[in-house]
PDB file with SEQRES, HELIX, SHEET and CRYST1 records, atoms N, CA, C and O in Angstrom:
SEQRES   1 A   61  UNK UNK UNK UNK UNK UNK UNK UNK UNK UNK UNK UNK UNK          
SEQRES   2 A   61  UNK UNK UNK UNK UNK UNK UNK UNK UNK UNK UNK UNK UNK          
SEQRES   3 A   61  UNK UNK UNK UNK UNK UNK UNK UNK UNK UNK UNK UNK UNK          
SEQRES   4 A   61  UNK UNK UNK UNK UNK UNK UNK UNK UNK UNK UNK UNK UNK          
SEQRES   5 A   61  UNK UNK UNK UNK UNK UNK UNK UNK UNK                          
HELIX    1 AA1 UNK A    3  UNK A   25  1                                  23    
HELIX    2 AA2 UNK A   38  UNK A   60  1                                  23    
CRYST1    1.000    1.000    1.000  90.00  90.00  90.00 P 1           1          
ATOM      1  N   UNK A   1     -15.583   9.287  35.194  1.00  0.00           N  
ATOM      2  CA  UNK A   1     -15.221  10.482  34.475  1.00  0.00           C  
ATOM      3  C   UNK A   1     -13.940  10.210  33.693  1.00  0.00           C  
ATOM      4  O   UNK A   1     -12.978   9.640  34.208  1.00  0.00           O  
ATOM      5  N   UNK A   2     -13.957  10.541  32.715  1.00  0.00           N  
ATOM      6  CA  UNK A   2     -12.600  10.658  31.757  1.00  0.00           C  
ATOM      7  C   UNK A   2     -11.680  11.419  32.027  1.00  0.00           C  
ATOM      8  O   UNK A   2     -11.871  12.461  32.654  1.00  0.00           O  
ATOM      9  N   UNK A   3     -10.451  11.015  31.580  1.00  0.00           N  
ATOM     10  CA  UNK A   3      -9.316  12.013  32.150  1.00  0.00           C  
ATOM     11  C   UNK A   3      -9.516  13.047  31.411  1.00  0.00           C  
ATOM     12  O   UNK A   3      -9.904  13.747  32.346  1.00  0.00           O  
ATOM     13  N   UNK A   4      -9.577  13.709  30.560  1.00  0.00           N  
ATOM     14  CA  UNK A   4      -9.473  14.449  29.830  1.00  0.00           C  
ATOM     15  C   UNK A   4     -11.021  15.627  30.662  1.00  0.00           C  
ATOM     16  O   UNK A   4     -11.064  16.857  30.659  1.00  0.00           O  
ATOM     17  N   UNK A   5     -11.877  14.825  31.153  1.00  0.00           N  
ATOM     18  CA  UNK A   5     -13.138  15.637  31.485  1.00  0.00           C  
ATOM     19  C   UNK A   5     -12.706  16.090  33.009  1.00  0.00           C  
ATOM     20  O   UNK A   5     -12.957  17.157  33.569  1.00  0.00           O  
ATOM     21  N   UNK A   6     -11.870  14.782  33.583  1.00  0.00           N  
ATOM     22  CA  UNK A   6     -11.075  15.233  34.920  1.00  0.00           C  
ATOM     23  C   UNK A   6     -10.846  15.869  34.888  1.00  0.00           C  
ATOM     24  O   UNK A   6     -11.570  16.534  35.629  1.00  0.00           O  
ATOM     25  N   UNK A   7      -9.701  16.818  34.191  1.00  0.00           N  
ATOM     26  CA  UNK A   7      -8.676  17.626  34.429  1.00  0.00           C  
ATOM     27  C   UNK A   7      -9.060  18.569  33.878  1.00  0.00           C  
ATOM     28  O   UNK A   7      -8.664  19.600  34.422  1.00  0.00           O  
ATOM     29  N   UNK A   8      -9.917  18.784  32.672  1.00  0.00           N  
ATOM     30  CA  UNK A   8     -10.903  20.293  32.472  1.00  0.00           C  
ATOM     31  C   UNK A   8     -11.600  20.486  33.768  1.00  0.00           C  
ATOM     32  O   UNK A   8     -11.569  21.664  34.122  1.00  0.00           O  
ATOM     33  N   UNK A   9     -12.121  19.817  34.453  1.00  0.00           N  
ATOM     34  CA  UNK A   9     -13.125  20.289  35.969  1.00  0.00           C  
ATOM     35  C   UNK A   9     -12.073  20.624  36.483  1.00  0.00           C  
ATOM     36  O   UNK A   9     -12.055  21.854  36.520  1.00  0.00           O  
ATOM     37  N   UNK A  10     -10.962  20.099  37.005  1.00  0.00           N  
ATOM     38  CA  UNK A  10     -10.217  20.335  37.858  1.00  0.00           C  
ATOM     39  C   UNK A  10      -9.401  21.698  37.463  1.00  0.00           C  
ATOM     40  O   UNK A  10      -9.058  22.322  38.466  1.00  0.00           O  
ATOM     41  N   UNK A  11      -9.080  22.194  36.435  1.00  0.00           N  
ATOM     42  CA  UNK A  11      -8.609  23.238  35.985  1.00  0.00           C  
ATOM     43  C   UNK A  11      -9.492  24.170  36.218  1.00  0.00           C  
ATOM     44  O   UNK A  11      -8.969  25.168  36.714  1.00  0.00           O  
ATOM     45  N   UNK A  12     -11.344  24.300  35.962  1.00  0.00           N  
ATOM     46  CA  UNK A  12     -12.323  24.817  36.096  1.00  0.00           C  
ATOM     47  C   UNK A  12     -12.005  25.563  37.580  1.00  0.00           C  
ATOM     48  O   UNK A  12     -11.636  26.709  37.838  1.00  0.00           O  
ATOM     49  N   UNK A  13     -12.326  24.357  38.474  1.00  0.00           N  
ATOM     50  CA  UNK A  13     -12.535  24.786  39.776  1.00  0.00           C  
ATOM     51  C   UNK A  13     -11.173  25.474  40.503  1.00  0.00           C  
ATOM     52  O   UNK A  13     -11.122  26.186  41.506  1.00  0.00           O  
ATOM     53  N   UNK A  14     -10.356  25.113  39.839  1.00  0.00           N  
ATOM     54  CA  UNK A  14      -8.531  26.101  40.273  1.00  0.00           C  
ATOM     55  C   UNK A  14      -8.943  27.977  39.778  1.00  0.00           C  
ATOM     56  O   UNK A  14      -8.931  29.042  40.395  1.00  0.00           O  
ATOM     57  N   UNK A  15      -9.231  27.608  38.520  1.00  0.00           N  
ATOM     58  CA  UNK A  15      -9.577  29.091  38.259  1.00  0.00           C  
ATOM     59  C   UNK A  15     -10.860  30.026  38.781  1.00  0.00           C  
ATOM     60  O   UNK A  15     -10.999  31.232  38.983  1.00  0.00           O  
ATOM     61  N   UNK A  16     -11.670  28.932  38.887  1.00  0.00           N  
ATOM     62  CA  UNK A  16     -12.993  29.457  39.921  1.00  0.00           C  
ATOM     63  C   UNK A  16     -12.833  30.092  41.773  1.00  0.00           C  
ATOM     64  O   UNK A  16     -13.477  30.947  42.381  1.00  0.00           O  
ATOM     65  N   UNK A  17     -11.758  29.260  42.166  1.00  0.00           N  
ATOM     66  CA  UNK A  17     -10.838  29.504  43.739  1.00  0.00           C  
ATOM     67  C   UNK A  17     -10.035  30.803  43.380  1.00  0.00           C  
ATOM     68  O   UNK A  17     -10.245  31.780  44.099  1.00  0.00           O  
ATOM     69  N   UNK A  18      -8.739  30.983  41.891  1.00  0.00           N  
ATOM     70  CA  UNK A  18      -8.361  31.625  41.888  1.00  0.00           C  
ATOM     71  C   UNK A  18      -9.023  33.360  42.297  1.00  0.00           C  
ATOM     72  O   UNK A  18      -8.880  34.188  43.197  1.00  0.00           O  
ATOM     73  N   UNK A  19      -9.805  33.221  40.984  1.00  0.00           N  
ATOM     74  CA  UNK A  19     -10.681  34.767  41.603  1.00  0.00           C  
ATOM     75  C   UNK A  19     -11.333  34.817  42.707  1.00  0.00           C  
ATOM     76  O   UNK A  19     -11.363  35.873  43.337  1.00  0.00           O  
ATOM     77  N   UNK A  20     -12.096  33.487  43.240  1.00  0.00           N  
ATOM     78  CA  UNK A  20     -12.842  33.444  44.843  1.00  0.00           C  
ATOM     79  C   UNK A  20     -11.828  34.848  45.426  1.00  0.00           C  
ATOM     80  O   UNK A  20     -12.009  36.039  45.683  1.00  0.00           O  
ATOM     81  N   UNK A  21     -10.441  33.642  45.442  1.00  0.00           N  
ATOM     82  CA  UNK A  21      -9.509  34.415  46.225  1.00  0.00           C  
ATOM     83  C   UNK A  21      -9.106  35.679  46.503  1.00  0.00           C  
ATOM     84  O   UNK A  21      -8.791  36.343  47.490  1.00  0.00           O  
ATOM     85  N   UNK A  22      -9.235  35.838  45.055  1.00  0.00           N  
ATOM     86  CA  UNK A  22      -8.557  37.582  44.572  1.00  0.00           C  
ATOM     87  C   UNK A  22      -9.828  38.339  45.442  1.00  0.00           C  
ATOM     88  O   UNK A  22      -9.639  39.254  46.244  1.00  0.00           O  
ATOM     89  N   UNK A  23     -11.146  37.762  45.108  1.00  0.00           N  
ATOM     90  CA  UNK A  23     -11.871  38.876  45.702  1.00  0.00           C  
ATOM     91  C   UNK A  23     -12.130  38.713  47.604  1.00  0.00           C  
ATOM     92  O   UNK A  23     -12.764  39.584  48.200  1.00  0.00           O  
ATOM     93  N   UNK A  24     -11.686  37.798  48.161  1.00  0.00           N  
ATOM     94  CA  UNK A  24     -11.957  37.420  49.669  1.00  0.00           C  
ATOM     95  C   UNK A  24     -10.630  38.402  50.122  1.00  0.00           C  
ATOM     96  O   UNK A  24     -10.926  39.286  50.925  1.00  0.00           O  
ATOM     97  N   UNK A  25      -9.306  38.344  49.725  1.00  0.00           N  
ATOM     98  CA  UNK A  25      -8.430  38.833  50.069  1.00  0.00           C  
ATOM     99  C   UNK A  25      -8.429  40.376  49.566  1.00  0.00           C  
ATOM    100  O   UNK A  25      -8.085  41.255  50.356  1.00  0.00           O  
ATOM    101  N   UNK A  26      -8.804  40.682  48.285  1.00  0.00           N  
ATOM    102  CA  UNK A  26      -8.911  42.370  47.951  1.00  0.00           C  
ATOM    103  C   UNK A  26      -7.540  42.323  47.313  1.00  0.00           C  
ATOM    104  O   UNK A  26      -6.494  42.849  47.692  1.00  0.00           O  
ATOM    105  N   UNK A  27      -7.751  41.695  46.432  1.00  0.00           N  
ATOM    106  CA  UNK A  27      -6.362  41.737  45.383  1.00  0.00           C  
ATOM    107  C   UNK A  27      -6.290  42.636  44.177  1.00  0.00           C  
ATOM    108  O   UNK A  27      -6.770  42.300  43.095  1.00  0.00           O  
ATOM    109  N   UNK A  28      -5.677  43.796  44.383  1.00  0.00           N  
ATOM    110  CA  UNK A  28      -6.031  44.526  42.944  1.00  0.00           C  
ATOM    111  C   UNK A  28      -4.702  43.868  41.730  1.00  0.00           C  
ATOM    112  O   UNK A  28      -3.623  43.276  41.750  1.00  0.00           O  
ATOM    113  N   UNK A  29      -5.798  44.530  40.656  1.00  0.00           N  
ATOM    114  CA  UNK A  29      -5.021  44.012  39.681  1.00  0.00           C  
ATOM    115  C   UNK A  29      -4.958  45.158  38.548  1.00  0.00           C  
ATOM    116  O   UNK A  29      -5.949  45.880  38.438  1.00  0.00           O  
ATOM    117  N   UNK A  30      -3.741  45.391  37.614  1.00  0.00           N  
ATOM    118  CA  UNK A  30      -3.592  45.719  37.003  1.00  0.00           C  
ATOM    119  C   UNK A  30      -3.197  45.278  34.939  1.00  0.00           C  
ATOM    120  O   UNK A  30      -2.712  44.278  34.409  1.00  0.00           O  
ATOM    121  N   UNK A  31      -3.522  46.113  34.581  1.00  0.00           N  
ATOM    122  CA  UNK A  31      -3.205  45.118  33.213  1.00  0.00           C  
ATOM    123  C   UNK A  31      -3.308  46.386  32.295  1.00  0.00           C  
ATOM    124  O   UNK A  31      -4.327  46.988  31.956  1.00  0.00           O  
ATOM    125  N   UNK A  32      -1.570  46.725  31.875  1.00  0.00           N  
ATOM    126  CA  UNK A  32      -1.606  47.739  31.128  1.00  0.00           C  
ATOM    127  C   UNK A  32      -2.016  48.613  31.346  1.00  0.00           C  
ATOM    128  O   UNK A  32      -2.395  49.331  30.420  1.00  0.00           O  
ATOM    129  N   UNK A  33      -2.187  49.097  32.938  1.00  0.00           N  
ATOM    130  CA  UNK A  33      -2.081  50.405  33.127  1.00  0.00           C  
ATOM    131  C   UNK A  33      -3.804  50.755  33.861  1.00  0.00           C  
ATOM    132  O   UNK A  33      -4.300  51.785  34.316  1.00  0.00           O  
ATOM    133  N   UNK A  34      -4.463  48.991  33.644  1.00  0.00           N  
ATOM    134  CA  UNK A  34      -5.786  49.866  33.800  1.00  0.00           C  
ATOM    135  C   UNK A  34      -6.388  48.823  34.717  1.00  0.00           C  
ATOM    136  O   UNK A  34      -6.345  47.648  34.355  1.00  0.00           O  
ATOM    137  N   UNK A  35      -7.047  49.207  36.085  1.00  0.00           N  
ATOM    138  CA  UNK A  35      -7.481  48.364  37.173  1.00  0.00           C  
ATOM    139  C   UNK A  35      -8.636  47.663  36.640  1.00  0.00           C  
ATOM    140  O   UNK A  35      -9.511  48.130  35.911  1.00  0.00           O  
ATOM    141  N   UNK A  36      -8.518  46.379  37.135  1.00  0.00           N  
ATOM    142  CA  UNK A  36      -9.676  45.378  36.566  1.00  0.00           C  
ATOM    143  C   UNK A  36     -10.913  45.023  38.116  1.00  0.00           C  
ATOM    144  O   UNK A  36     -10.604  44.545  39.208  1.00  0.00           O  
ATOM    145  N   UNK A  37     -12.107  45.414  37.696  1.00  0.00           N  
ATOM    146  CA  UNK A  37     -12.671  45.979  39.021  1.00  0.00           C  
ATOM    147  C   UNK A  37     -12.928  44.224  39.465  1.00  0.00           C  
ATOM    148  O   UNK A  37     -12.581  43.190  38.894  1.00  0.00           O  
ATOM    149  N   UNK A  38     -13.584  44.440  40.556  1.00  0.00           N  
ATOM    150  CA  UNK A  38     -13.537  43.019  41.128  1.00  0.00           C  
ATOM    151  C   UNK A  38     -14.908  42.400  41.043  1.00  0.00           C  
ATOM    152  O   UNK A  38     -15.234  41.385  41.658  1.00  0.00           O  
ATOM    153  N   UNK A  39     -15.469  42.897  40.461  1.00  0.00           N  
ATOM    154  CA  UNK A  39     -16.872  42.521  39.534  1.00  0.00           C  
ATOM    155  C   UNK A  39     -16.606  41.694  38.485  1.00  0.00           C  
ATOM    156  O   UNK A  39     -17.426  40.789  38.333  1.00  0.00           O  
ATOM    157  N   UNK A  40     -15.391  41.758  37.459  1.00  0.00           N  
ATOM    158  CA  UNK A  40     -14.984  40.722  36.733  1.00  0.00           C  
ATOM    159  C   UNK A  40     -15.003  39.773  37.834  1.00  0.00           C  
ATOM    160  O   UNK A  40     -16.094  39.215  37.951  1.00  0.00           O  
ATOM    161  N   UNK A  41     -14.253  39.478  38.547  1.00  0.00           N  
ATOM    162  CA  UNK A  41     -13.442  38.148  39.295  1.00  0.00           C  
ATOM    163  C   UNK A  41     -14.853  37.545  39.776  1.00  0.00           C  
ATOM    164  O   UNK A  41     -14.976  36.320  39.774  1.00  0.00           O  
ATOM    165  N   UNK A  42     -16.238  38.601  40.310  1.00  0.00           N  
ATOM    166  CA  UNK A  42     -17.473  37.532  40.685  1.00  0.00           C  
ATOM    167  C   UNK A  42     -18.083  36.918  39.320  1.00  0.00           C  
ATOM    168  O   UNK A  42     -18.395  35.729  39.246  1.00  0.00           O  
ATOM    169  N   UNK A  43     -18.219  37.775  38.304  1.00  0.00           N  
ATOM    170  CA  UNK A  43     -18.805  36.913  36.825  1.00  0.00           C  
ATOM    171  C   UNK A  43     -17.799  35.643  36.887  1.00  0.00           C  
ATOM    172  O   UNK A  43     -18.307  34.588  36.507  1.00  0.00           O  
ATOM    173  N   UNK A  44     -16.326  35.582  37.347  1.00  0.00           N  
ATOM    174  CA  UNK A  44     -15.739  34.470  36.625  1.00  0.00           C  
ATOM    175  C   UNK A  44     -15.926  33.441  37.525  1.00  0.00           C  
ATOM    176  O   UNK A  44     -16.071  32.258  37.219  1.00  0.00           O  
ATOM    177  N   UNK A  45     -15.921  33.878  38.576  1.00  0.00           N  
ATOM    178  CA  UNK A  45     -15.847  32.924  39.447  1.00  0.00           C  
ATOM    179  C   UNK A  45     -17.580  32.113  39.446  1.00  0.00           C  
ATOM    180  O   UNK A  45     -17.748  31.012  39.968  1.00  0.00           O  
ATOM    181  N   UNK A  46     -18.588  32.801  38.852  1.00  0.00           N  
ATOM    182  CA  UNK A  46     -20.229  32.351  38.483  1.00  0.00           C  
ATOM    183  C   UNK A  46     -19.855  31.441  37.171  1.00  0.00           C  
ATOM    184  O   UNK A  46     -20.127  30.250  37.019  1.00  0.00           O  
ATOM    185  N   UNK A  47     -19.199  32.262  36.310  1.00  0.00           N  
ATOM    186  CA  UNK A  47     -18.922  31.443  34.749  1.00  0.00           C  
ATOM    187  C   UNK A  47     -17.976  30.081  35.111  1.00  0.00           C  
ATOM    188  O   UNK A  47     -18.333  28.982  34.685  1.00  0.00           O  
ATOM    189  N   UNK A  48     -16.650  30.238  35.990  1.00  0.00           N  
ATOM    190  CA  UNK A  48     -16.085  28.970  35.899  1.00  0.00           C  
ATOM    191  C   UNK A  48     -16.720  27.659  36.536  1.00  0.00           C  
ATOM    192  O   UNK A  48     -16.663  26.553  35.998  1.00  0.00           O  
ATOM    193  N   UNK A  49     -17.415  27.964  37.918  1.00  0.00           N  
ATOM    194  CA  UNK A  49     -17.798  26.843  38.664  1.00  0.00           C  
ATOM    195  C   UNK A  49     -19.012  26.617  37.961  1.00  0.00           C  
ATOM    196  O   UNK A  49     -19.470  25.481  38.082  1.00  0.00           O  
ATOM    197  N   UNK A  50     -19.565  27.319  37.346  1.00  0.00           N  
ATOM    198  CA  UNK A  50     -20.627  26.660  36.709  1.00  0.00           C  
ATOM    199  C   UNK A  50     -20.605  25.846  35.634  1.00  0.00           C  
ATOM    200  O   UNK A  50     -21.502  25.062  35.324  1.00  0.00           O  
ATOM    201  N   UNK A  51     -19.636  26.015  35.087  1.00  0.00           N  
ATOM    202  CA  UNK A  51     -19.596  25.059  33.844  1.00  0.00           C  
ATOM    203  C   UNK A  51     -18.623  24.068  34.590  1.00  0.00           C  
ATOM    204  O   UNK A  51     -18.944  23.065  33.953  1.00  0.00           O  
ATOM    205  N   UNK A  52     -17.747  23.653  35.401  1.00  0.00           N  
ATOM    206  CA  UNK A  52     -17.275  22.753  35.852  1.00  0.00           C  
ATOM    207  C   UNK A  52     -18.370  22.076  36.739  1.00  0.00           C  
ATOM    208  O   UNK A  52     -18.065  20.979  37.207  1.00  0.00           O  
ATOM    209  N   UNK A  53     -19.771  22.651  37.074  1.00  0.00           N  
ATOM    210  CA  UNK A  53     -20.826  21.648  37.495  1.00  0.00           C  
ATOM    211  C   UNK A  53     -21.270  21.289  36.616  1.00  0.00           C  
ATOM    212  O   UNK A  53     -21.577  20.112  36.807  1.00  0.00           O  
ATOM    213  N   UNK A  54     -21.691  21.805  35.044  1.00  0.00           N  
ATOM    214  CA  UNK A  54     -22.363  21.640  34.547  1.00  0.00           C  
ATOM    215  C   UNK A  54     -21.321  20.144  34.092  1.00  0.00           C  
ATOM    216  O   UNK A  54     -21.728  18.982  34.105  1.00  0.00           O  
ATOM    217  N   UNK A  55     -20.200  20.517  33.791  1.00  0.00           N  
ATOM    218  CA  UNK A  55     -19.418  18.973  33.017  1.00  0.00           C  
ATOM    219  C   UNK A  55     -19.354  18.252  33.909  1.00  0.00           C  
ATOM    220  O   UNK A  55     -19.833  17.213  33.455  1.00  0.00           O  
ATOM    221  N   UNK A  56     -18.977  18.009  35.292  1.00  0.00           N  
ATOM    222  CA  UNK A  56     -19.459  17.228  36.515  1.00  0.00           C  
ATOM    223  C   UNK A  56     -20.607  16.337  36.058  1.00  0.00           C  
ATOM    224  O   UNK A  56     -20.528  15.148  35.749  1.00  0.00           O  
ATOM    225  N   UNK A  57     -21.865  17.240  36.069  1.00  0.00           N  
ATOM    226  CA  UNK A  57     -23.071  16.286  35.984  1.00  0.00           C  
ATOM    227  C   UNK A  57     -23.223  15.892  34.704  1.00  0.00           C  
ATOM    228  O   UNK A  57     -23.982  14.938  34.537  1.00  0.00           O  
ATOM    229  N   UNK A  58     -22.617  16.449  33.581  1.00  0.00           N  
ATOM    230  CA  UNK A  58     -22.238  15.706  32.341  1.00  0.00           C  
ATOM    231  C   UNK A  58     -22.312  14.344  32.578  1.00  0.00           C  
ATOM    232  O   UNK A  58     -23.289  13.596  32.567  1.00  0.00           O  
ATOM    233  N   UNK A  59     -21.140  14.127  32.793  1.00  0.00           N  
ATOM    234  CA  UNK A  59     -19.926  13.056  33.288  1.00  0.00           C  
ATOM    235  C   UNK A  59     -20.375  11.864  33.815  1.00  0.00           C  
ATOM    236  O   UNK A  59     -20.008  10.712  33.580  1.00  0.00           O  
ATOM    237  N   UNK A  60     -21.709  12.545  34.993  1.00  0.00           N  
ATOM    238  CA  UNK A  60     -21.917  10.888  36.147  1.00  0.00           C  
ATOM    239  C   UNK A  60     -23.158  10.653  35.077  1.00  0.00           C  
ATOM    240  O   UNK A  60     -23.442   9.465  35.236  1.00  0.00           O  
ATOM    241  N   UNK A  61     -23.977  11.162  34.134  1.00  0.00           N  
ATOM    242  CA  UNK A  61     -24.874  10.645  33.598  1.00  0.00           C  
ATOM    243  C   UNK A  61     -24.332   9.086  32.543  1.00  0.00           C  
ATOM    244  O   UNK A  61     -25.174   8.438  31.921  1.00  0.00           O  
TER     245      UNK A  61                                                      
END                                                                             
């Protein structure tokens, strides 16, 4: 794997844990006044790890 493809996965899967997290622990969040439900944090956490598998198996081909 290339560094550059390294460290996009690896950034991927940090932000994919990040929301894991937010939603295992019950982290609310705010932004300008307006709660961000925790239904975002499962789409992101589907959208990030998936494309950090998808460049994963990029990578070993």
């Amino acid at each position: 794997m290339k560094p550059a493809a390294r460290f996009a996965f690896v950034l991927l899967i940090l932000v994919a844990l990040a929301h894991l997290l937010r939603m295992l622990l019950s982290v609310d969040i705010v932004a300008r006044g307006i709660a961000v439900p925790m239904w975002v944090s499962a789409i992101a956490v589907l959208i990030f790890a998936g494309v950090a598998v998808w460049l994963w198996r990029e990578s070993r081909v």
